[in-house]
Every structure is written in structure tokens, then in C-alpha cells.
C-alpha positions in Angstrom: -50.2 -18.6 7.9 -47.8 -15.5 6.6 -43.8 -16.2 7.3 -43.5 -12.4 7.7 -44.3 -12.6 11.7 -42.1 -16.1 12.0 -39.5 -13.9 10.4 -40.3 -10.6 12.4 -39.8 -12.8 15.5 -36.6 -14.1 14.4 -35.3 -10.9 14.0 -36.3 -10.0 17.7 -35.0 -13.2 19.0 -31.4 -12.1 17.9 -30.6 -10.2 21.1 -28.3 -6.7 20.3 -25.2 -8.1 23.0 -24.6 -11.0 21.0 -25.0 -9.6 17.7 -22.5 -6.6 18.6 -20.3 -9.2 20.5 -20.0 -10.6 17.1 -19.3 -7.4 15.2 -16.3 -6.3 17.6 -14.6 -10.4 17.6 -14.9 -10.1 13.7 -13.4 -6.6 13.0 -10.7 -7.3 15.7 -10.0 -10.5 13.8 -10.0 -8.8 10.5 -7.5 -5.8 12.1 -5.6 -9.0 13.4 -5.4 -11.0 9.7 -4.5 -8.1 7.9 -1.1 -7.3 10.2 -0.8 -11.2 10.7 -0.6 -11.7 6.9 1.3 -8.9 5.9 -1.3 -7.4 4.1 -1.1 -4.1 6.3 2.4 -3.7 4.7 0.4 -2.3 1.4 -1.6 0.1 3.2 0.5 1.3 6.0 4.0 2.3 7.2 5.7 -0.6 9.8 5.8 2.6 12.4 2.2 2.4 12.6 1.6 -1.5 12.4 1.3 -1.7 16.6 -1.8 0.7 16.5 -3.7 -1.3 14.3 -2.8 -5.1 16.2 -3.7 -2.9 19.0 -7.0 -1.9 18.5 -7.9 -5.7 17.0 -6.8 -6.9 20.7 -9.1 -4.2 22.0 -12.0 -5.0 19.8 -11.8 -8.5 20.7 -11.6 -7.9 24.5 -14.5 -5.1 24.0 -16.3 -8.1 22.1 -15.7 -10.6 25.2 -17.1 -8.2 27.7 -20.1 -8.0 25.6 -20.5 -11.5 25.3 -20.1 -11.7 29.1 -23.1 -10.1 29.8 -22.3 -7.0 31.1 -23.2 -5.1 28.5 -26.2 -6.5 27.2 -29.8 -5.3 27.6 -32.3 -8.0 25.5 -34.7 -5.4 25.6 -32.9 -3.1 23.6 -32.9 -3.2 19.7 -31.8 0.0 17.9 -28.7 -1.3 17.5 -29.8 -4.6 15.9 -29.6 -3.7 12.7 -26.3 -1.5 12.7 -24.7 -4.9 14.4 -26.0 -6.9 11.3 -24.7 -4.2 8.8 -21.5 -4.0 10.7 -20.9 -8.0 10.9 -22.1 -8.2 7.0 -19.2 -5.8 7.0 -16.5 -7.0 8.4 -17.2 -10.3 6.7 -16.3 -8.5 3.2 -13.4 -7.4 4.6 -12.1 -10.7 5.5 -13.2 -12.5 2.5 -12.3 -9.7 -0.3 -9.2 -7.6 1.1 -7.7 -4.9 -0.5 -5.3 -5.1 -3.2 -4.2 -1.6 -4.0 -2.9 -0.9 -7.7 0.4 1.2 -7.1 0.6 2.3 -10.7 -2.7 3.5 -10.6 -2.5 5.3 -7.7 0.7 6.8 -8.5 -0.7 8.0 -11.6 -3.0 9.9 -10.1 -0.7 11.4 -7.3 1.3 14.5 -8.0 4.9 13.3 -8.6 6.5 15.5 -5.7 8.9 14.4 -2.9 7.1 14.5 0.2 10.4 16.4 1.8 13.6 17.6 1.4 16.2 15.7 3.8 19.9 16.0 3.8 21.7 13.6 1.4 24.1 11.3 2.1 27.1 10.3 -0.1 28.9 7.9 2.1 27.3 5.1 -0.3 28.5 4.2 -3.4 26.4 4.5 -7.3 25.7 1.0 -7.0 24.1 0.9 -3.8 21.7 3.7 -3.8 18.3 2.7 -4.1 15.7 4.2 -6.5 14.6 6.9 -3.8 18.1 8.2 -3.0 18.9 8.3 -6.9 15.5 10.7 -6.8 16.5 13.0 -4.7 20.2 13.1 -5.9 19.1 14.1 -9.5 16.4 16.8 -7.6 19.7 18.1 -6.2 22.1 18.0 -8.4 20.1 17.7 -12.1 23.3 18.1 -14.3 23.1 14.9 -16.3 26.8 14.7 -16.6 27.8 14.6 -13.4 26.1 11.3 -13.3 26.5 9.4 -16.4 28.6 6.1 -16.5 27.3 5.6 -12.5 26.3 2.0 -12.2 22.7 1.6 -11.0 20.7 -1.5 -8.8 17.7 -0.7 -8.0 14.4 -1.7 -7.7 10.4 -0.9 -7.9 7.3 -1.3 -9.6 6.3 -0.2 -13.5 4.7 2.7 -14.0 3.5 3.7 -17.1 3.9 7.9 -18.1 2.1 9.0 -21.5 4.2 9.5 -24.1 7.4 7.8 -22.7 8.7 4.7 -22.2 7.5 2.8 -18.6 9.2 4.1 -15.7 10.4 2.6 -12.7 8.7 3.9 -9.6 8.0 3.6 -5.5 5.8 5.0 -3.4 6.5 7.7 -0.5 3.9 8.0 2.7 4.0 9.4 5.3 1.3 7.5 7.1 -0.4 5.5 4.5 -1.5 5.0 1.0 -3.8 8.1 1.5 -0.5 10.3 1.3 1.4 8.4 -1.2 3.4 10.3 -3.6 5.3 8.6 -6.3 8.8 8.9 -7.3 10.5 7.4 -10.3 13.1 6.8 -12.7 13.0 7.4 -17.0 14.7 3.7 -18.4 15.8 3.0 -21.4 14.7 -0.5 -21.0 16.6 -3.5 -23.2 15.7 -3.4 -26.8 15.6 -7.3 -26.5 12.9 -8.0 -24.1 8.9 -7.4 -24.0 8.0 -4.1 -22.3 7.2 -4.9 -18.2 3.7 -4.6 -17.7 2.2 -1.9 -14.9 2.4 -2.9 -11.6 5.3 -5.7 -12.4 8.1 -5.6 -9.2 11.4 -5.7 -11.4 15.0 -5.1 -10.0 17.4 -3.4 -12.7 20.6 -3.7 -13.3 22.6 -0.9 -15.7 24.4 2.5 -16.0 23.0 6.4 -15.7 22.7 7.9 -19.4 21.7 11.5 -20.4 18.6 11.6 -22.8 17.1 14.4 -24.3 13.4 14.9 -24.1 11.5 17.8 -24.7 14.8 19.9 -25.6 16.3 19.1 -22.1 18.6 17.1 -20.8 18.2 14.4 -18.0 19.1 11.6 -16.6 17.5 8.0 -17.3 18.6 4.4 -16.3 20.2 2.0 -19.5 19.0 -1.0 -18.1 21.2 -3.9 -19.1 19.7 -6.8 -16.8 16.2 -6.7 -15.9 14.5 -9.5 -13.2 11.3 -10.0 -12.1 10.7 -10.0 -8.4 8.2 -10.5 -5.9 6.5 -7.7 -4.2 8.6 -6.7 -1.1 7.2 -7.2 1.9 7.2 -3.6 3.0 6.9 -1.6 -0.6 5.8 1.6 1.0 9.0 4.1 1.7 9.2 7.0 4.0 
């Protein structure tokens, strides 16, 4: 006797209400993990963290009333399969989540500030971070008026083509789907193995004027240089 119609009947015994019950607890659970473990922090701005623990709640109340009953017709099954492709879905979520390469994406992104906002010059050299030295050097490029400032700052490696490995961050608006990156030129210690792309490093040194290209600028003569963890929130706004 052929397995086909055992399987076939299988198949139909799987009613859609529980198998779409399923799909909505998983992907709320998955929305749910991914805020919970602070894995949503590489994808997402904090502003926009509630939406997404939100709509996991939702899911998982959308998935209760399914289960309940309420919902569920056994004599339906068009949406049999797009539960199964949907669980099988979810699933991969959970088991392989995202881990986003930020020198990769930033090498691909068009190095441009995503705006313009007034500066501030109530804090000292040493306390700006990599983003406010950005958009002071945008505004005021003279490399003199500059050099000699101690810097402390901090980011990720980002290796530029034909230069020496800068030291970068990421700005979004939203998510990683508008990042644009921003970075720093360093003059990194003659003494040490070049960082590798990716690497979270907080550097400790003075602002210099190079010349590359025939132009001055400014870069970062990095005197201490410490590997640290990822932050927790690496995005900017």
C-alpha cells in the first residue's frame, strides 16, 4: 500500500487554526527574543524598540484567539501551506538571527551626514564623541584650528582603499536600511597589529593635520588603543 495517501491524509489532519495559531505565537516570540536580547539594538533605533515588543504582544494575543477557536474553520485549507511556510519561517529566525556586518554596510553606504544640526561647543576636545568630532571638521575643515585637541572616542574599523583603517559609526534614522557612515582618518600606533574590520576599539590620542591627495585634513594620532565590546546600542541618530 503507497504512503502517498497516509501522507496526503496527514497533511489534511493538520487543521489551518492550529497551524496559523502556531505561526502568530512563534513570530511574536521571535519579535519578543530579539528586543528581550538586545539584538534589536543592531537593527533598530531605541525610539522604535516599543513598536516591535508591541506587535510580538499582538501576535501572540492574535495567536491565542486562534487557538481558542474562534477563528478556526477545519474545513478550510488554503492557508495550510502558507502557515507551514510561515512557521518554517519564523523558526529560522529564531535559530539563525541576524548579525549585520557594520563595515560592510558602511562600505557600501554613501559617507554623507544624514543632517545638518546646530553644534554645540559647551563640551570640551576630550569629550566629544566620534560623531560630534564629524560634524565639527564638516564645519569648520581648517586643520589647524584643531590640531593638538585631545581625542576619546570610540567605534568600529572600517577599512577605506588606499588608506589606513578608519574609525567609523553608523547614523539611521530608523534603521539599518538608512544607515550612513561617518568616520575618522587615524594614524594608528606604529607598535601594534592593524585592528581588523568590524573590531569595537576606543582611542585615546591628539588631532594632527595630514596631507593626502595635496589637501590638508584632519586625522586622529592614536596613542592608546583598547578593544571593546560592542555597545549595546551602536546605532546613532
Amino acid at each position: 500500500m503507497s504512503s502517498r495517501p497516509q501522507r496526503s491524509l496527514t497533511l489534511r489532519r493538520l487543521a489551518p487554526g492550529p497551524l496559523k495559531a502556531l505561526a502568530l505565537g512563534l513570530w511574536g516570540i521571535a519579535l519578543l527574543q530579539s528586543y528581550l536580547s538586545g539584538r534589536l539594538d543592531l537593527l533598530l533605533r531605541a525610539v522604535f524598540h516599543p513598536l516591535v515588543w508591541a506587535s510580538g504582544l499582538l501576535l501572540l494575543l492574535l495567536a491565542a484567539v486562534e487557538l481558542s477557536g474562534r477563528w478556526r474553520d477545519g474545513s478550510r485549507t488554503s492557508g495550510r501551506w502558507t502557515s507551514l511556510l510561515s512557521i518554517g519561517a519564523a523558526l529560522a529566525v529564531l535559530a539563525l538571527p541576524p548579525r549585520p556586518s557594520f563595515a560592510y554596510l558602511a562600505a557600501n553606504r554613501q559617507a554623507n551626514l544624514l543632517e545638518e544640526p546646530g553644534l554645540s561647543f559647551v563640551l570640551p576636545p576630550a569629550q566629544r564623541s566620534l560623531t560630534d568630532w564629524v560634524r565639527l571638521l564638516r564645519s569648520e575643515p581648517d586643520p589647524r584650528l584643531h590640531a593638538g585637541d585631545p581625542v576619546r572616542i570610540s567605534g568600529f574599523v572600517l577599512p577605506i582603499e588606499g588608506e589606513e583603517p578608519h574609525l567609523a559609526r553608523l547614523l539611521v534614522r530608523c534603521c539599518l536600511v538608512d544607515a550612513v557612515p561617518v568616520g575618522l582618518p587615524v594614524r594608528w600606533p606604529p607598535d601594534q597589529p592593524r585592528p581588523r574590520p568590524d573590531q569595537w576599539l576606543r582611542l585615546e590620542g591628539v588631532m594632527v593635520s595630514e596631507t593626502i591627495g595635496g589637501r590638508q585634513r584632519s586625522a586622529v594620532k592614536a596613542s592608546r588603543v583598547v578593544p571593546i565590546p560592542r555597545p549595546r546600542q551602536p546605532l546613532e541618530p
